[in-house]
C-alpha positions as CSV (number, residue, x, y, z in Angstrom):
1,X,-5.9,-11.1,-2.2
2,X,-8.7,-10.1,-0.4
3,X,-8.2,-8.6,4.0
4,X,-9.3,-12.0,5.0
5,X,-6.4,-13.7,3.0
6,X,-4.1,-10.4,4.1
7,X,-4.6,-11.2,7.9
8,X,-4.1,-14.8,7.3
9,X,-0.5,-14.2,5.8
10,X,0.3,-11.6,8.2
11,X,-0.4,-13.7,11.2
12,X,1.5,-16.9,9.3
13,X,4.7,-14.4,8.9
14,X,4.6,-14.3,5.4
15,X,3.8,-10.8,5.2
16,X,5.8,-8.4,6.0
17,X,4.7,-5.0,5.1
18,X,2.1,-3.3,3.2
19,X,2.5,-0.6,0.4
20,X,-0.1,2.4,0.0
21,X,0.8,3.2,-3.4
22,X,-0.5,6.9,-4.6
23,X,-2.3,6.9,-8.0
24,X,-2.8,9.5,-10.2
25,X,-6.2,11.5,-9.8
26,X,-5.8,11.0,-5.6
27,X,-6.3,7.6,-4.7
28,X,-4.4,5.2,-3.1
29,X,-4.0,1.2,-3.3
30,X,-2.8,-0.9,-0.9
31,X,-0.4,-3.8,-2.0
32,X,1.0,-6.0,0.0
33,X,4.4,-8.0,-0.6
34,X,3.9,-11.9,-0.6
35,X,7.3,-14.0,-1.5
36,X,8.8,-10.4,-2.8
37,X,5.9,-9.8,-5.1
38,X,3.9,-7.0,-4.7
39,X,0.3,-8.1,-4.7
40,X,-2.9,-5.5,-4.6
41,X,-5.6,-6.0,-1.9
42,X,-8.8,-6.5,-3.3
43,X,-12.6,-6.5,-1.7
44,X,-14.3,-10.0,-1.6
45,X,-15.8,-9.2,-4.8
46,X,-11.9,-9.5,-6.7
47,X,-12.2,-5.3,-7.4
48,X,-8.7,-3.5,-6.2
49,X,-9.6,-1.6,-3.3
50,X,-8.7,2.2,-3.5
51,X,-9.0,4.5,-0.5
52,X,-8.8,8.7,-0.3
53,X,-6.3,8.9,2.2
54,X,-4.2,7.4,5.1
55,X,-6.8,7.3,7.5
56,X,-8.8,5.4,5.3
57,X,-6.3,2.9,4.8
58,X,-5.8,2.5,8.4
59,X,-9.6,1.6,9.0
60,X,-9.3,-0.6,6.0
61,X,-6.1,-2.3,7.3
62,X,-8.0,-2.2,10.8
63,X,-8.7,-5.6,11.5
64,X,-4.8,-6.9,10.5
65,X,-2.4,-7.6,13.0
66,X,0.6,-5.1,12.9
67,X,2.5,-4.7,10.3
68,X,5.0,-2.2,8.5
69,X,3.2,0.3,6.4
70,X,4.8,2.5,3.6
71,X,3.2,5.5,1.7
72,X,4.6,5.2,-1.9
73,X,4.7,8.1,-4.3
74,X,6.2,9.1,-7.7
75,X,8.2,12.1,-7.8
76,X,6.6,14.9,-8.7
77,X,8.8,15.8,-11.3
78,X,9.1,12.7,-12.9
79,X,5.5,12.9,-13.5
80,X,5.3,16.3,-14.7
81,X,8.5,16.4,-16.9
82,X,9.0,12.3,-17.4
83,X,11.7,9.7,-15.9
84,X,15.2,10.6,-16.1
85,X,17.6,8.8,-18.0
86,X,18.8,7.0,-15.0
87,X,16.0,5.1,-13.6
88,X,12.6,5.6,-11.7
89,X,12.7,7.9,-8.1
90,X,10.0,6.8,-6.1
91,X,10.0,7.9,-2.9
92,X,9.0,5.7,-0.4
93,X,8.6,6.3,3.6
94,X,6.9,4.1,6.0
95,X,4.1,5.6,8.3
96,X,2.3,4.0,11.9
97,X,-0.8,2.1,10.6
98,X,-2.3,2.5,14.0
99,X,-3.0,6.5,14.4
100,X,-2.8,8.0,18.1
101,X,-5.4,10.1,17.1
């Protein structure tokens, strides 16, 4: 789903929060979670969009109405050493997506 189509389901209440999901090599995606299914916001052109850091997210995510936002990150460990035997850990915290900077 594209930011237009984002907005549109955030200001219909069928949005509820948006996921910035940390990938490997320093990026981040958004995704957004329609009907409990984690979706990923794409540009107009259908490409995933990936932003450097919060702030960039923010002036991505810019023009949507408020919304929860959550930074999402594997742990460390399991990346380095591999998933234990009982199940993924990712650690998830929700951060303002308007800055009072």
């Amino acid at each position: 789903m594209n930011i237009d189509k984002l907005s549109s389901h955030v200001n219909n209440g069928e949005i509820h929060e948006v996921n910035l999901v940390s990938m490997e090599g320093g990026s981040y995606v958004l995704h957004a979670i329609l009907e409990g299914v984690s979706q990923p916001v794409a540009s107009d052109n259908g490409a995933t969009i990936h932003v450097a850091s919060v702030e960039e997210a923010r002036k991505v995510l810019a023009g949507v109405a408020d919304i929860k936002l959550f930074l999402v990150q594997g742990n460390a460990h399991d990346e380095m050493i591999g998933n234990p035997e009982e199940g993924n850990h990712i650690m998830r915290e929700e951060i303002p997506l308007r800055s009072s900077l």
